[in-house]
C-alpha positions as CSV (number, residue, x, y, z in Angstrom):
1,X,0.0,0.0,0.0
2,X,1.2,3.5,-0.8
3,X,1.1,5.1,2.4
4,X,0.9,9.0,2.7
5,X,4.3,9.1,3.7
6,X,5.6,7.5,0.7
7,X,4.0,10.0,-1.6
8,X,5.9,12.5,0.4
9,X,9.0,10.7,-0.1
10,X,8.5,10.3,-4.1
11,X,7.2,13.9,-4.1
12,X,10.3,15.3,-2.4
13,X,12.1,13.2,-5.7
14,X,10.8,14.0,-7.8
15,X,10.8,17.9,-7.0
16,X,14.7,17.4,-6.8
17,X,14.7,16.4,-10.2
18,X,12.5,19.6,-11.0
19,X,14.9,21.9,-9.5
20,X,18.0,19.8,-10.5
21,X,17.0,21.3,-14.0
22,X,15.3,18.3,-15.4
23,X,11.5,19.1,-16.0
24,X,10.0,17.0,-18.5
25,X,7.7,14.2,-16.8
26,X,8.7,11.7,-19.0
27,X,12.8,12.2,-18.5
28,X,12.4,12.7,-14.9
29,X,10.4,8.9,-14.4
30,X,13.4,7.5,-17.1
31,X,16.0,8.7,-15.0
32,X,14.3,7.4,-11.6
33,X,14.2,3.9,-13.3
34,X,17.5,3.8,-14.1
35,X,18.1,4.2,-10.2
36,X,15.4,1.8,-9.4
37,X,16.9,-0.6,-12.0
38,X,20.0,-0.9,-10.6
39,X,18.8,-0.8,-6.7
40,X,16.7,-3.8,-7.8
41,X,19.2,-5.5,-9.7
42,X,21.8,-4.7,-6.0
43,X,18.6,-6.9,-4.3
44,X,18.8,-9.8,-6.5
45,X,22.5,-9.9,-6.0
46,X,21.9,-10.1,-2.3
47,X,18.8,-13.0,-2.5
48,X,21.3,-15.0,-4.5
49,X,24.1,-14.5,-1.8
50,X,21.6,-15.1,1.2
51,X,20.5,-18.7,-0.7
52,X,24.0,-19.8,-1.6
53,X,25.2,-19.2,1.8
54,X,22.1,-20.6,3.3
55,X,22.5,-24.2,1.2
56,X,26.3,-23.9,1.5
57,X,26.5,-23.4,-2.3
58,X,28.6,-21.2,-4.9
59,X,26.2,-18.3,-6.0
60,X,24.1,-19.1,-9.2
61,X,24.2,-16.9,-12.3
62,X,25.7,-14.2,-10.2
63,X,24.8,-11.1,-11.3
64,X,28.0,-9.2,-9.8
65,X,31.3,-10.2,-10.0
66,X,33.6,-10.0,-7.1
67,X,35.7,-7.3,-9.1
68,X,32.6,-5.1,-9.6
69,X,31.4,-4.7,-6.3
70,X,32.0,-1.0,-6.9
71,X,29.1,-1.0,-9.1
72,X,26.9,-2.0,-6.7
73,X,23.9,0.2,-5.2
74,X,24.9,-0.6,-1.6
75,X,28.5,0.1,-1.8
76,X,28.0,3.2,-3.8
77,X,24.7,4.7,-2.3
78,X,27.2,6.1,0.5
79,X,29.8,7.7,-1.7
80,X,30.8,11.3,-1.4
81,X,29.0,13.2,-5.0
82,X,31.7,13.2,-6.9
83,X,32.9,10.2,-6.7
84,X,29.6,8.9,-6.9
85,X,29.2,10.7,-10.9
86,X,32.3,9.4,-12.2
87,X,31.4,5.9,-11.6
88,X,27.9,6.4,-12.7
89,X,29.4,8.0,-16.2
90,X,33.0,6.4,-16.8
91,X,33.3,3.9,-19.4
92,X,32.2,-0.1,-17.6
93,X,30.9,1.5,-14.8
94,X,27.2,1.8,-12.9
95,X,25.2,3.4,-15.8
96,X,27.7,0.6,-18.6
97,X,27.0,-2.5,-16.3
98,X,22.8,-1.9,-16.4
99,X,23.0,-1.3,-20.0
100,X,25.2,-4.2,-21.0
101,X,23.6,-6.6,-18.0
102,X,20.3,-6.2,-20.6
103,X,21.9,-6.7,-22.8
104,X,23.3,-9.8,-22.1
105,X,20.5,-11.1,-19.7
106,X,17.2,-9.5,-19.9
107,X,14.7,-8.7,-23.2
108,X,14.9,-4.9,-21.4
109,X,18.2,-4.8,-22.9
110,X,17.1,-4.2,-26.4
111,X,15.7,-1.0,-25.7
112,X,18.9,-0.1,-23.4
113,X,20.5,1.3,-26.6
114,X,19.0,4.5,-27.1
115,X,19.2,4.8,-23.0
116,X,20.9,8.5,-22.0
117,X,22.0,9.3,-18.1
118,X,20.8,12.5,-17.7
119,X,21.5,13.5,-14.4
120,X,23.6,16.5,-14.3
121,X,24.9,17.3,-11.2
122,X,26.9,15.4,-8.6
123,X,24.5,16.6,-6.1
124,X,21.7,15.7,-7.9
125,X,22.4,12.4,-7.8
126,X,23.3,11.9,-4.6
127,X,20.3,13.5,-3.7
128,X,18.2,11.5,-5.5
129,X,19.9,8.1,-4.5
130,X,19.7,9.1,-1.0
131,X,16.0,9.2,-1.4
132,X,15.6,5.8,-3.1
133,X,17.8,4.4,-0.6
134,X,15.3,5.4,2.0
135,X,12.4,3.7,0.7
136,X,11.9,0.3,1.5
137,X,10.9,-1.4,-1.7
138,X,11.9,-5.1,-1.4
139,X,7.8,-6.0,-1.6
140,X,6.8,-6.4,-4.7
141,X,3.6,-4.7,-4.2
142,X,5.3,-1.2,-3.1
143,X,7.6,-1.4,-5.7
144,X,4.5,-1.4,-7.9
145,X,2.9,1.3,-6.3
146,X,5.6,3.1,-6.2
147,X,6.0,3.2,-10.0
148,X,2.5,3.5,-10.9
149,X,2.6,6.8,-8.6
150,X,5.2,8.2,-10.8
151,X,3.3,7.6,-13.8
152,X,0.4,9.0,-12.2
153,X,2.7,12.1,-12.4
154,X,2.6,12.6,-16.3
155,X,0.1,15.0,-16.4
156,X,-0.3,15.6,-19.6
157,X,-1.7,13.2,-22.6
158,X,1.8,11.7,-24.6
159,X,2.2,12.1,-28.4
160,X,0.0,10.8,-30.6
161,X,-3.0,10.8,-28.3
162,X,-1.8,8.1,-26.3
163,X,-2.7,9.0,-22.2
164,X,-2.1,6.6,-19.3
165,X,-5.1,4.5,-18.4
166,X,-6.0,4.9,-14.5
167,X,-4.8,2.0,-12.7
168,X,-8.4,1.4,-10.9
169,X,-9.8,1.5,-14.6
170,X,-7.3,-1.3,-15.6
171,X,-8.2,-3.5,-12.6
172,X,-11.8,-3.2,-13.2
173,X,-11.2,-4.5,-16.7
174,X,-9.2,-7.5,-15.7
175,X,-11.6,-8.6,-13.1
176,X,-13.7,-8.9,-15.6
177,X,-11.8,-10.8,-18.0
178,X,-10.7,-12.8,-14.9
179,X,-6.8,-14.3,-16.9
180,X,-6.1,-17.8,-16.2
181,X,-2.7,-19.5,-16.2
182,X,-3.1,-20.9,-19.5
183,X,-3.7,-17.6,-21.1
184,X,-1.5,-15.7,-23.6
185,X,-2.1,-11.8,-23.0
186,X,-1.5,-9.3,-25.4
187,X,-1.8,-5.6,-25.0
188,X,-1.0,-4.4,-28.4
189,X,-0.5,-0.6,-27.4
190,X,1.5,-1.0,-24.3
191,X,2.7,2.3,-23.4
192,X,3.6,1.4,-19.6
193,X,2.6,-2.2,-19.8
194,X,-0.3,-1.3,-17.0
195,X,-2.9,-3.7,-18.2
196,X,0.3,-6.7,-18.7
197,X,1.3,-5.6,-15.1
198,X,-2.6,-5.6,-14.0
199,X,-3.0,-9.5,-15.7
200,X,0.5,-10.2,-13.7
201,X,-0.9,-9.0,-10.0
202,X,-4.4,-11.0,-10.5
203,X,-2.7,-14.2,-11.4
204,X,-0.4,-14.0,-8.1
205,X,-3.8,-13.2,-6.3
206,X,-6.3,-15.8,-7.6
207,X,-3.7,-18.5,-8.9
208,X,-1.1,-18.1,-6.8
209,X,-0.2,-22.3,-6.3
210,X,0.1,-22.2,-10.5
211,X,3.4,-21.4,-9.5
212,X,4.6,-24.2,-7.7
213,X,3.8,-26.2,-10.4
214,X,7.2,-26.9,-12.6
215,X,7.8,-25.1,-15.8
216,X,4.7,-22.4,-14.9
217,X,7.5,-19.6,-13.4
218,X,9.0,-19.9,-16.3
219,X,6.1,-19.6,-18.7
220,X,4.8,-17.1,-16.4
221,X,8.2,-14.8,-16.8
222,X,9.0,-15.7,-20.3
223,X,6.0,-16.2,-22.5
224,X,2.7,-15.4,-21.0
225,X,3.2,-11.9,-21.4
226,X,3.1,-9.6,-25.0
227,X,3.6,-5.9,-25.5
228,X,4.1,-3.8,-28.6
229,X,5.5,0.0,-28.5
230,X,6.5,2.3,-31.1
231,X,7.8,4.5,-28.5
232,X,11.2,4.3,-27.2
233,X,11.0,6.0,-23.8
234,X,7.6,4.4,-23.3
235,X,9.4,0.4,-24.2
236,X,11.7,1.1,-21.8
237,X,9.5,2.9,-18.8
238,X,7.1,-0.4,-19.7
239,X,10.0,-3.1,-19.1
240,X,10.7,-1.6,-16.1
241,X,7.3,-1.3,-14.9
242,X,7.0,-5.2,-15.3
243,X,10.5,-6.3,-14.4
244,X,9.7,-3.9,-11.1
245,X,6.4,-6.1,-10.5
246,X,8.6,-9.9,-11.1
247,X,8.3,-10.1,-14.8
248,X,12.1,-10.1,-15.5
249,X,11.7,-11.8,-18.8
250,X,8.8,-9.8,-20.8
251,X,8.5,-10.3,-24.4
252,X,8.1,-6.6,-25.9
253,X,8.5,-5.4,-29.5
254,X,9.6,-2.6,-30.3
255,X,7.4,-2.0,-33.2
256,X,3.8,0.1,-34.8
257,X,1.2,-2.6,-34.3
258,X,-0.9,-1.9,-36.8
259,X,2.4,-1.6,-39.6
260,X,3.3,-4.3,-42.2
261,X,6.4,-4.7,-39.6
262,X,4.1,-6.3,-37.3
263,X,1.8,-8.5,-40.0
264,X,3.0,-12.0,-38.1
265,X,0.7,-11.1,-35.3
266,X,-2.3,-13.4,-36.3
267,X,-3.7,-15.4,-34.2
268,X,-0.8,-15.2,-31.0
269,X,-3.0,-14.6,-28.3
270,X,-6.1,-16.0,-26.2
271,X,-6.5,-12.3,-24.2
272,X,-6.3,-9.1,-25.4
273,X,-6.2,-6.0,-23.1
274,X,-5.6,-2.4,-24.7
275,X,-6.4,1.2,-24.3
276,X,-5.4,2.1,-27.7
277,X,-4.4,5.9,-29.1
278,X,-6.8,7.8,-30.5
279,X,-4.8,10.0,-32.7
280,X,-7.2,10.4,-35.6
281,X,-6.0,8.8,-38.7
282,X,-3.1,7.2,-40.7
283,X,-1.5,7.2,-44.4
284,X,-3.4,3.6,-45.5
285,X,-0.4,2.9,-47.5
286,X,1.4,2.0,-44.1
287,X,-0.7,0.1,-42.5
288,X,-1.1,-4.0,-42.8
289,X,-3.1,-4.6,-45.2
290,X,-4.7,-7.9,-43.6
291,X,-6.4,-5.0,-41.6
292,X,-7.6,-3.0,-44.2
293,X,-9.5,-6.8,-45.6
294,X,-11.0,-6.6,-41.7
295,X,-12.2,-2.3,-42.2
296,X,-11.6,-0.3,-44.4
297,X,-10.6,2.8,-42.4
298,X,-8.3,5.2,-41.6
299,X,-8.9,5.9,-37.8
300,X,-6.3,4.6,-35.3
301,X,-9.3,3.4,-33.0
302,X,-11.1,1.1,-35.6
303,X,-8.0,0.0,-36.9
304,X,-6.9,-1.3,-33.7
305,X,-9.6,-3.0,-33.5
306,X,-9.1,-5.2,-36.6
307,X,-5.7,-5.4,-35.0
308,X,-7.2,-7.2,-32.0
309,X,-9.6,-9.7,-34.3
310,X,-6.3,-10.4,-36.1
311,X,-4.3,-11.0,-33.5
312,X,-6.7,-13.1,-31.4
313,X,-6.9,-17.0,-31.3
314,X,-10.4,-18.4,-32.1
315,X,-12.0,-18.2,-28.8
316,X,-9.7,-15.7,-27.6
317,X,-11.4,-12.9,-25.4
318,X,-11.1,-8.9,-25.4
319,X,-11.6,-6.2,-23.4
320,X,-10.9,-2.7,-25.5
321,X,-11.0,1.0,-24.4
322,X,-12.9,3.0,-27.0
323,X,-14.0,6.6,-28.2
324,X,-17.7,7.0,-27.7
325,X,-17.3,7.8,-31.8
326,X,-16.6,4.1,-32.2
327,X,-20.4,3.2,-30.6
328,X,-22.0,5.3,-33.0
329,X,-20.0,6.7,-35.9
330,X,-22.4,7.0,-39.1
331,X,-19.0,6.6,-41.7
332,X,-19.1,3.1,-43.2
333,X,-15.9,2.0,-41.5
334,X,-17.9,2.7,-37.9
335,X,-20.6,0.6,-38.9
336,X,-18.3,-1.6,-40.6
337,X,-16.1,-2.9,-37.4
338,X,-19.1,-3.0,-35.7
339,X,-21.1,-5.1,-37.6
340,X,-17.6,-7.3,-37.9
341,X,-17.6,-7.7,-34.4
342,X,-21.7,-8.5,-33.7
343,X,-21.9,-10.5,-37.0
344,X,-18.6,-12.8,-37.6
345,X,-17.7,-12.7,-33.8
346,X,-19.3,-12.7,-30.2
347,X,-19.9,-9.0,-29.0
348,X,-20.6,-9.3,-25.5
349,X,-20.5,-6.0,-23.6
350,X,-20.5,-2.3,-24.3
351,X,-19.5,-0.5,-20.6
352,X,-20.4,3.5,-20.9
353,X,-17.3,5.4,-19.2
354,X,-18.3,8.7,-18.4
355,X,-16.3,11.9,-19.3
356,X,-13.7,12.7,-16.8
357,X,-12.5,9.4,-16.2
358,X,-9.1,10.1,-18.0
359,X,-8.7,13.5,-17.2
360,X,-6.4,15.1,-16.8
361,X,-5.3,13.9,-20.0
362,X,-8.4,14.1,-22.2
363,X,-12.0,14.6,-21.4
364,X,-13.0,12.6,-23.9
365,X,-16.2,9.9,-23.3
366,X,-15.1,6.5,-23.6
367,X,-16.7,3.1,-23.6
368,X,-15.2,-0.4,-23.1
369,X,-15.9,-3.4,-25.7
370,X,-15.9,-6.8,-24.3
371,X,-16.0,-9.4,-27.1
372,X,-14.8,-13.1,-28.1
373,X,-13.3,-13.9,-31.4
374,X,-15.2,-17.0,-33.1
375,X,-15.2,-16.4,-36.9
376,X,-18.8,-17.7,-37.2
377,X,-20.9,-15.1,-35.0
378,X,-22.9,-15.5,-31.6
379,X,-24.0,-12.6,-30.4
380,X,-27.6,-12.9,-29.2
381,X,-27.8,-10.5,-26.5
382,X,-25.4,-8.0,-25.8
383,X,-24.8,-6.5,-22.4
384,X,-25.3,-2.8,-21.8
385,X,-23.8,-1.0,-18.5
386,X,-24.3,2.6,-18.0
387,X,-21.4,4.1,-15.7
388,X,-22.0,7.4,-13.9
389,X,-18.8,7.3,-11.1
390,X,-15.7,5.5,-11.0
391,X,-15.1,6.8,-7.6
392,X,-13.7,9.8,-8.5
393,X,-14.6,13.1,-9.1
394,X,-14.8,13.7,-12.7
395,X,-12.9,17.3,-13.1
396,X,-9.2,17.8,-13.3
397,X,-8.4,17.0,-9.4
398,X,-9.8,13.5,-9.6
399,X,-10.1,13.4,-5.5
400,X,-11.7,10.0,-4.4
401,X,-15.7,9.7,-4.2
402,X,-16.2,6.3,-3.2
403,X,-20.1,7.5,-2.9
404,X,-20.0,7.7,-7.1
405,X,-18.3,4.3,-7.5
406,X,-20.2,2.1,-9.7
407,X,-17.1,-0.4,-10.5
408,X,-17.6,-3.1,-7.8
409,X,-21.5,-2.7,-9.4
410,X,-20.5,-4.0,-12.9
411,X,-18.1,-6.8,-11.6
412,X,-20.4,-8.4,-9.6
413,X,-23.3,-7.6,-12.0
414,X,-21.4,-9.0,-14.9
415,X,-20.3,-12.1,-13.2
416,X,-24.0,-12.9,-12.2
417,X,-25.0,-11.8,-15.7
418,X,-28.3,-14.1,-15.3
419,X,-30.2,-11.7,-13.0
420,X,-29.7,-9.1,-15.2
421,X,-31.9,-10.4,-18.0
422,X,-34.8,-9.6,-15.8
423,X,-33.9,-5.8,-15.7
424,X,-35.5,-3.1,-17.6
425,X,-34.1,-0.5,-19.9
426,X,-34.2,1.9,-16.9
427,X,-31.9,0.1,-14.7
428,X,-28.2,1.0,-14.9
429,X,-27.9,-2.2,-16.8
430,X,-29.6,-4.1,-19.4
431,X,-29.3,-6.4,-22.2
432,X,-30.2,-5.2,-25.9
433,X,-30.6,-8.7,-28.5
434,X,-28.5,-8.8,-31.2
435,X,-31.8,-8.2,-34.2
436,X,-32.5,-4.8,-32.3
437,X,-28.9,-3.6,-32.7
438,X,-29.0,-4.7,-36.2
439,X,-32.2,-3.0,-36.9
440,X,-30.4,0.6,-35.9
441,X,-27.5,0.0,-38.1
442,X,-25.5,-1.8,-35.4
443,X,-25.8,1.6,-33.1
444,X,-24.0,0.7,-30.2
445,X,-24.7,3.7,-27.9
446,X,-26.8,2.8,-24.6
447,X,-29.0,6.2,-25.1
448,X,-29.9,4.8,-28.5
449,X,-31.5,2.0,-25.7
450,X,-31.7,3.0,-22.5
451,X,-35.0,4.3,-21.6
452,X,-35.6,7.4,-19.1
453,X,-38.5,7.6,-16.8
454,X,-39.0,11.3,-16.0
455,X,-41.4,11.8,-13.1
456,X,-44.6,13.5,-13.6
457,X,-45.4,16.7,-12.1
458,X,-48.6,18.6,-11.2
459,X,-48.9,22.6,-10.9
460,X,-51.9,24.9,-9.9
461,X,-54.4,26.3,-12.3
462,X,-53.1,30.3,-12.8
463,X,-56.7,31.2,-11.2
464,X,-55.6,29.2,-7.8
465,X,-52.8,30.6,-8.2
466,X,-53.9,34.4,-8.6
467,X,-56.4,33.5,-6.0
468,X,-53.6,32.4,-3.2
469,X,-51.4,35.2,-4.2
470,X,-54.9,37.4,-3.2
471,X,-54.9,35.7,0.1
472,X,-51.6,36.3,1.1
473,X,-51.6,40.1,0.2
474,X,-55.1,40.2,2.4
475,X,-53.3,38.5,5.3
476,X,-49.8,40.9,4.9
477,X,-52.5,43.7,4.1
478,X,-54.6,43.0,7.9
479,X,-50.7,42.3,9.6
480,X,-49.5,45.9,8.2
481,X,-52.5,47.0,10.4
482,X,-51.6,45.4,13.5
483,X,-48.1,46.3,13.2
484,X,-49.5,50.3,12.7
485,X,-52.1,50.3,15.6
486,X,-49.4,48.5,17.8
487,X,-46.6,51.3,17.4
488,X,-49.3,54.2,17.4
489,X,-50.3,52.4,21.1
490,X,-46.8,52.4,22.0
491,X,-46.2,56.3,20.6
492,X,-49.3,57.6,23.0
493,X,-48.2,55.7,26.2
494,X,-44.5,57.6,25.9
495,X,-46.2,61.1,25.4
């Protein structure tokens, strides 16, 4: 748990970074997992050395040699400044080893290349690894807090409309999809790898003896996991993100999903989770054209989704963040995915998001798609929640409201999915069949089907109203009297 105090600590950081001259939001969280890197990388060393000497054993795959114990964050965390920035910067020393460890060791070390130390003062540093060296961060869990509070900290939506998805948002979404140990999960717009880290954290909760089971750590590190990024600094703040929550081995490409570069994903995984960018649209010309067969568009948004169809096995299962546009967009490509989805696949549920939920970045209304890819239809009735709080307030502060909090609602709603087919279309939640949907030209909106009851009122005829108005300037009329004979009294009496 992120305590108050620990936000003070990372706040206290992160404003050294500020003042040490570095300002953008993206460099500073780069910088601070480099440090965080390295600190975790010190740990491992030491669990390897605490097993070896507790078994009597040589240490195995020894991350440190003897001769570069220098390097290491607890032998250097005390150095004077200084001498603390020339190891950090000379050639084979701290900032060297964590580039070259990945890239020896670690799939992180593929996006190591373009990695810059940044840091430009001695006392910076040392400032900054003093901090880190204060926080206790061997759990798991507060490691993962920890960095999902810095990213909270990028305030403002990245390039090409992508914009961090709020981590209660993300949980919501894969309680829902509910991952099992034999799933393959994809997010195919990583960014951070949130929704990867998200699947990570609910299969250590809910199948937590998976991984006493031989070969499952393994699969777990090494293959259950997919990410795609175009962006360098995102790749890299992504692999850290899951190497900081005990993926050490993610499988990341460095690569525009929805390019020919990345036409070999087709059919790789059984669950999808994304958020993708809605950045408007793309030169057709560079983009796969398997996806252009699926829609014919030009929109990031609807070409993602093809992406997702594509890249799905049969009887795979998606949950997708979406522009409301995508719901009820007129153009033939709208209509076009969506009448994909309900007709050749399983469309299962359309979750309203209100406005606000992703601000501050964008203040755009969103909806999520939950669907399941079987090539020969099956969508009979299709599930319709309307979301009014996410239990936070929906301006730019975004200060918990647990009393507007309608996400442990749809969970539990959609995992006792039978009561709901008694509800009405005024209830927050609703089914809609499939020969409706089609009849509106595959309309996906819930206002297109949710139904309003608006309580009837009664007012008074103007005559009883005229009449009561008469009353009451008879009765102020006789109390303006009173009031008159009452001081005239008083007015004789004093004379």
């Amino acid at each position: 748990m992120l305590t108050q105090e620990l936000r003070t600590d990372i706040d206290k950081i992160w404003n050294t970074f500020w003042t040490g001259g570095i300002s953008n939001p993206l460099s500073v969280i780069e910088q601070i997992t480099y440090l965080l890197f390295i600190k975790r990388l010190d740990e491992l060393q030491q669990l390897k050395e605490n097993k070896a000497a507790m078994l009597g054993k040589s240490i195995d795959k020894p991350i440190y040699q003897p001769q570069e114990k220098e390097l290491r964050w607890s032998s250097f965390k005390d150095l004077e400044p200084e001498q603390m920035r020339k190891l950090f910067t000379k050639d084979e020393g701290v900032f060297d080893f964590m580039k070259n460890y990945g890239a020896k060791d670690s799939a992180f070390g593929r996006f190591m290349k373009g990695a810059v130390f940044m840091i430009p003062t001695p006392r910076l540093l040392a400032n900054v690894v003093d901090m880190l060296s204060g926080i206790d961060m061997k759990d798991r869990d507060t490691k993962g807090d920890v960095y999902e509070y810095l990213l909270s900290k990028i305030a403002t939506a990245g390039q090409n409309g992508q914009f961090r998805t709020p981590r209660h948002i993300i949980k919501m979404m894969v309680d829902l999809m509910q991952p099992g140990p034999e799933d393959v999960i994809c997010d195919p717009s990583a960014g951070s790898c949130g929704f990867l880290v998200g699947c990570a954290e609910y299969m250590r909760e809910h199948h937590s003896k998976e991984f006493f089971k031989a070969g499952f750590e393994q699969y777990f590190s090494n293959d259950m996991f997919m990410g795609m990024e175009f962006d360098p600094t995102m790749i890299r703040i992504g692999a850290m993100n899951m190497i900081l929550h005990g993926i050490e081995e993610p499988v990341l490409m460095d690569v525009d999903a929805l390019s020919d570069a990345n036409s070999d994903f087709t059919e790789k995984a059984t669950l999808i989770m994304a958020n993708p960018p809605f950045k408007g649209s793309l030169d057709k010309d560079a983009v796969d054209k398997e996806l252009l067969r699926i829609v014919d568009a030009a929109k990031t948004e609807l070409l993602f989704l093809a992406l997702i169809l594509k890249g799905l096995k049969k009887g795979g299962r998606a949950a997708v963040i979406i522009p409301d546009g995508v719901l009820f967009g007129t153009s033939k490509a709208h209509q076009q995915i969506r009448k994909e989805l309900i007709d050749k696949h399983r469309l299962q549920a359309v979750i309203s998001m209100p406005a606000g939920v992703f601000k501050p970045y964008a203040g755009v209304s969103t909806g999520v798609l939950i669907f399941t890819k079987t090539g020969n239809g099956g969508t009979d009735n299709v599930w319709f929640y309307d979301m009014k709080g996410d239990g936070y307030t929906l301006d730019d502060k975004r200060q918990p409201d647990e009393k507007k909090n309608d996400i442990p609602d749809i969970v539990m709603r959609w995992q006792h999915l039978e009561k709901d087919k008694k509800n009405t279309r005024t209830d927050k939640s609703f089914f809609v069949p499939v020969a409706e949907i089609r009849s509106n030209k595959y309309d996906l909106s819930i206002n297109r089907y949710k139904e309003t009851v608006y309580e009837e009122k009664f007012y008074a005829m103007p005559s009883d109203i005229i009449t009561e108005i008469k009353q009451l300037d008879k009765e102020r009329s006789e109390a303006l009297k009173k009031l008159e004979k009452l001081i005239q009294g008083k007015e004789v009496e004093t004379v």
